[in-house]
C-alpha positions in Angstrom: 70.1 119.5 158.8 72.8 118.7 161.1 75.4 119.0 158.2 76.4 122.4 157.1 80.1 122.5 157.0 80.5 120.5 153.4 78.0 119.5 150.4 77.8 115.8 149.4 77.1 114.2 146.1 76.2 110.5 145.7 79.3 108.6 147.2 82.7 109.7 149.2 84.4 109.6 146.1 82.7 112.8 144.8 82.2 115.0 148.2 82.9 118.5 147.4 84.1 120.6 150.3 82.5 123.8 150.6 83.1 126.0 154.0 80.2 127.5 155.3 80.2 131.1 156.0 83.4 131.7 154.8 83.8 135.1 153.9 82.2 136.4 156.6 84.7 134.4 158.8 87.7 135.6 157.9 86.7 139.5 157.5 86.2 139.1 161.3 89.5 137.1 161.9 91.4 139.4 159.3 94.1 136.6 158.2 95.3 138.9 155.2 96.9 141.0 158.1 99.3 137.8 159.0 99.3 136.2 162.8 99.2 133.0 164.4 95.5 131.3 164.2 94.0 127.9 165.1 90.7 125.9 163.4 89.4 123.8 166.0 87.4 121.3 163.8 89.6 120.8 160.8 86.9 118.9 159.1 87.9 119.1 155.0 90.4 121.7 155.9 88.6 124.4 153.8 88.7 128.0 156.3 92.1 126.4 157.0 92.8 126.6 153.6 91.2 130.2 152.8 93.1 131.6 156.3 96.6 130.2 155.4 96.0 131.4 151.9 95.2 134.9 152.7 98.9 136.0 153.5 102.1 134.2 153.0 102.9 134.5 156.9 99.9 133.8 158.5 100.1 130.3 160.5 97.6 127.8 161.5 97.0 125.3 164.1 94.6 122.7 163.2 92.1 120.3 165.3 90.0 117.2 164.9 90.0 114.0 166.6 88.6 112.0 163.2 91.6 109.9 161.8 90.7 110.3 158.4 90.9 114.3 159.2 94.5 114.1 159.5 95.1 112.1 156.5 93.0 114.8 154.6 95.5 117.2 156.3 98.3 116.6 154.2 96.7 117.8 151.3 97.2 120.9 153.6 100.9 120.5 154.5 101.9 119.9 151.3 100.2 123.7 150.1 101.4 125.5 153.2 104.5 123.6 154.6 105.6 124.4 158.1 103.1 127.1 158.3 100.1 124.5 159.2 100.4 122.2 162.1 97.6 119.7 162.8 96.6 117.9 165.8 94.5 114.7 165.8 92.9 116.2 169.2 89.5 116.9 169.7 89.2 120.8 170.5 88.4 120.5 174.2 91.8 118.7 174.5 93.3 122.1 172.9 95.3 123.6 175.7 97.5 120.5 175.8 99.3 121.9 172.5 98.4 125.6 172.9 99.7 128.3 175.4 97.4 131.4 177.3 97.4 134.8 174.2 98.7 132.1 171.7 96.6 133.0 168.4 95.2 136.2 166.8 92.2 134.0 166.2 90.6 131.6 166.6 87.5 129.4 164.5 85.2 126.7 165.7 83.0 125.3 163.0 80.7 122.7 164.8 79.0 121.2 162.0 79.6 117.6 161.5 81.7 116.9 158.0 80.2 115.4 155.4 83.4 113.2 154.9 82.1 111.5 158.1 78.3 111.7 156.7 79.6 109.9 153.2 81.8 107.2 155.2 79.3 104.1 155.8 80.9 102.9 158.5 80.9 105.8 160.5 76.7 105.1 161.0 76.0 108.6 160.8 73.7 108.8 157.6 70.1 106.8 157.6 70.7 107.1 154.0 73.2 104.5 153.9 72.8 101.4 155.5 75.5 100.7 158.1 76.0 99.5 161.5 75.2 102.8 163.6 78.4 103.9 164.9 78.2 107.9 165.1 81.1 108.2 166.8 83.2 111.5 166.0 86.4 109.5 167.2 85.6 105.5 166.7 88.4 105.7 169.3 86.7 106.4 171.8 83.1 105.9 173.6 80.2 103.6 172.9 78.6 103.6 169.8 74.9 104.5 168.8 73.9 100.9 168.8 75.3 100.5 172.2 73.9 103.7 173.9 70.4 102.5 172.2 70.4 99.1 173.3 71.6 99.9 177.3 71.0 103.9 178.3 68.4 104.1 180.6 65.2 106.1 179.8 66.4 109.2 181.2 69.5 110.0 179.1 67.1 108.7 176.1 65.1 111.4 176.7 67.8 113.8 177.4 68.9 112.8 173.9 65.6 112.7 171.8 63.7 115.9 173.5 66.4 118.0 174.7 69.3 117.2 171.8 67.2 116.6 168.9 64.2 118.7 170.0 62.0 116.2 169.0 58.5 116.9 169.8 57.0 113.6 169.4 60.2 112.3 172.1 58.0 110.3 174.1 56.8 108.1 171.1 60.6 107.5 169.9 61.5 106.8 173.5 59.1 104.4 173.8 60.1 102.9 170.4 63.6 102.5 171.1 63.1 100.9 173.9 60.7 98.1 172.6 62.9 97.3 169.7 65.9 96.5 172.0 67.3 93.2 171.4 65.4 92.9 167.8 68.8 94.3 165.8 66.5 97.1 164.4 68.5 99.6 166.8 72.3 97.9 165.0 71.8 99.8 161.4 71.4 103.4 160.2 68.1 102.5 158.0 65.8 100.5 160.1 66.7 102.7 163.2 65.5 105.4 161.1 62.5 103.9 159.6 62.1 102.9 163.3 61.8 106.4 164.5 60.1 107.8 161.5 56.9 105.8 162.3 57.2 106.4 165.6 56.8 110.5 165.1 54.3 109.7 162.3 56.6 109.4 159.1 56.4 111.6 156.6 54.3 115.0 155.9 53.2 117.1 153.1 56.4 119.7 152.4 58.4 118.0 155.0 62.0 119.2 154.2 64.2 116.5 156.9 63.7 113.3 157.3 61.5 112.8 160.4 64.0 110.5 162.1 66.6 113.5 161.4 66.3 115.1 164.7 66.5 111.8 166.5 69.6 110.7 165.2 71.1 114.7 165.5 69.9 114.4 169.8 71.7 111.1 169.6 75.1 112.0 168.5 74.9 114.8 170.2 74.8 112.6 173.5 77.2 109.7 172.5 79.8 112.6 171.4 79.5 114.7 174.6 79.1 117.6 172.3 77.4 119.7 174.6 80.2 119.5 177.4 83.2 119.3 175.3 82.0 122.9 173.9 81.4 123.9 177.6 84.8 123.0 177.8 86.2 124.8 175.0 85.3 128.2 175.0 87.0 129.5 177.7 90.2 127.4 176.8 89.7 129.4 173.3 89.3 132.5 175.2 92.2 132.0 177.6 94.3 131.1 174.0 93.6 134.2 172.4 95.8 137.2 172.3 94.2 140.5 173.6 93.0 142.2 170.5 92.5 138.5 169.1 88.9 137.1 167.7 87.1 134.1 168.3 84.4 133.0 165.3 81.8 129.8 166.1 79.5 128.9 163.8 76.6 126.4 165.1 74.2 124.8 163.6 72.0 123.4 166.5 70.0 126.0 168.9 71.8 124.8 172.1 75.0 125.2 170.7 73.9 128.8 169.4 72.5 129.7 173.1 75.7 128.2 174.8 77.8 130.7 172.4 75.7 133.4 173.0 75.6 133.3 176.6 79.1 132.7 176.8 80.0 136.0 174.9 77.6 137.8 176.6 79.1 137.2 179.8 82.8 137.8 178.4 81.7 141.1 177.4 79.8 142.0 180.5 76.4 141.9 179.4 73.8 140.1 180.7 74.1 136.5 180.0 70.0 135.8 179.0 66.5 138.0 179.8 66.6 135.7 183.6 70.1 137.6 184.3 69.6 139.8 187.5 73.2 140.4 188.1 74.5 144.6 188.0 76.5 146.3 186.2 78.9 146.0 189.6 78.9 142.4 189.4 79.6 142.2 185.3 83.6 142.3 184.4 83.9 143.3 180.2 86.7 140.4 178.6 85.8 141.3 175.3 83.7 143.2 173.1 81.2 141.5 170.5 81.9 142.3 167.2 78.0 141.9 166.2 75.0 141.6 168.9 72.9 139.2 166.4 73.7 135.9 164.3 74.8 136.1 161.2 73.4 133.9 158.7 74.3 132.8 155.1 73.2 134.9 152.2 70.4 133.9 150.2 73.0 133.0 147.8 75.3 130.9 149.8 72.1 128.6 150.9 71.1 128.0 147.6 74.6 127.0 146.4 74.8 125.1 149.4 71.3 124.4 150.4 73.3 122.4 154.1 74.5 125.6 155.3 70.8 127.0 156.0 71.1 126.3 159.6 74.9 127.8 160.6 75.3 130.6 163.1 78.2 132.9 163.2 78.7 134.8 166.3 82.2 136.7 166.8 83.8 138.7 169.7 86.7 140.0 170.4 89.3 139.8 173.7 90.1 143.3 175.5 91.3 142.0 178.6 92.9 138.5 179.8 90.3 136.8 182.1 90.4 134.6 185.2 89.0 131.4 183.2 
């Protein structure tokens, strides 16, 4: 569920990269037409592939603060020379490196690679047993052991109910915090198991894993997801050229609404149905290049039954903002 940007098969060895929402990406950012773009989250370097590759001219700035990212990157350099540039940044950190009406577009793909999923050591998967890291830089932060062992009840909360939606939060909460000092919060498969009985384990049809939620709420929380994309947009919007497009595909409903709300405002409209600002008040940025989400075909989710859950929305710059 809270992997759609790459397909997996049975070790790391064998992952087979496959960019969700591809086409429909770049007949909004139009790379065949040459320009200067950037991919925020690098991830297995596949829409930076398919942009660079649509015209011999186009160039491409490239973000992600996973090491292994940029050693996956020089697969990259070595197809499209001085052409790609890569930045072992994470995306919020993106105006350090870019410049205000720098790119003709711009793409943030915020699902989580499975390069990181297949990785053990990362402690992202419950279905391999690892110390539980989640981490998107292992730089950086506490890991998911740590934040489970020591964050109070309230930002437990904040991650089970309002990251991972989880309806049956209170029972997890409560789970967590009795298995503190046991080791069954240290590893990916007993946390997991741990959850999953708390919210009742398994039901008939059940496509996720019950403790799938739990662990998605979690790394959103450790990561700072929701605030580094808060962050971002308007750097991305301040980076693009007018005439220039900015693509996000989510995967996660409060990613989607933070997108949506954000473009609405950029193009004047009413940010959500509780909006009671007028016209007057309302500046237009940009114009949205489609008012609803765009999903993957039928087709692309059964090739790729991960990208079921991926969001596109796209707008485009008119005017340079005061952001």
């Amino acid at each position: 569920m809270y992997c759609g940007a790459v397909e997996f098969v049975c070790a790391p060895s064998m992952v087979r990269h496959v960019p969700v929402l591809l086409d429909e990406s770049l007949a909004f950012l139009e790379p065949d037409k040459g320009g200067r773009f950037a991919d925020l989250t690098y991830g297995g370097g596949g829409h930076s592939e398919a942009i660079l590759g649509a015209n011999n001219s186009t160039e491409l700035v490239s973000f992600d603060c996973d090491p292994d990212a940029e050693v996956r990157s020089s697969k990259t350099k070595s197809l499209y020379g001085d052409r790609f540039t890569f930045h072992d940044l994470s995306f919020q950190r993106m105006d350090e490196v870019s410049s205000p009406e720098d790119f003709d577009g711009i793409l943030m793909d915020l699902g989580i690679s499975s390069f990181q999923l297949m990785e053990p050591l990362k402690g992202f998967s419950f279905r391999l047993d690892a110390p539980i890291d989640m981490r998107l830089d292992p730089r950086v932060g506490i890991s998911a052991a740590e934040f489970l062992e020591t964050a109070s009840r309230d930002s437990l909360v904040r991650a089970v109910r309002e990251y991972g939606e989880e309806r049956r939060w209170n029972r997890v909460v409560n789970a967590i915090l009795e298995a503190r000092g046991t080791g069954v919060l240290q590893r990916t498969m007993s946390a997991a198991e741990l959850v999953a009985e708390a919210v009742g384990g398994f039901r008939v049809r059940q496509r996720i894993h019950p403790a799938t939620k739990t662990f998605q709420g979690i790394r959103i929380a450790i990561n700072g997801e929701m605030e580094a994309l808060a962050l971002t947009l308007p750097k991305a919007f301040r980076a693009l050229k007018p005439g220039g497009v900015l693509a996000v595909i989510s995967f996660h409903s409060l990613e989607d609404r933070m997108v949506k709300r954000f473009m609405r405002k950029m193009s004047g409209r009413p940010e959500h149905r509780g909006d009671r600002s007028v016209l007057d008040e309302r500046t237009a940025y940009a114009e949205l290049l489609t008012t609803k989400i765009i999903s993957p075909s039928k087709k692309e989710v059964e090739d790729n039954p991960r990208s079921r859950s991926a969001r596109l929305r796209v707008m485009r710059k008119i005017n340079q903002s005061s952001l």
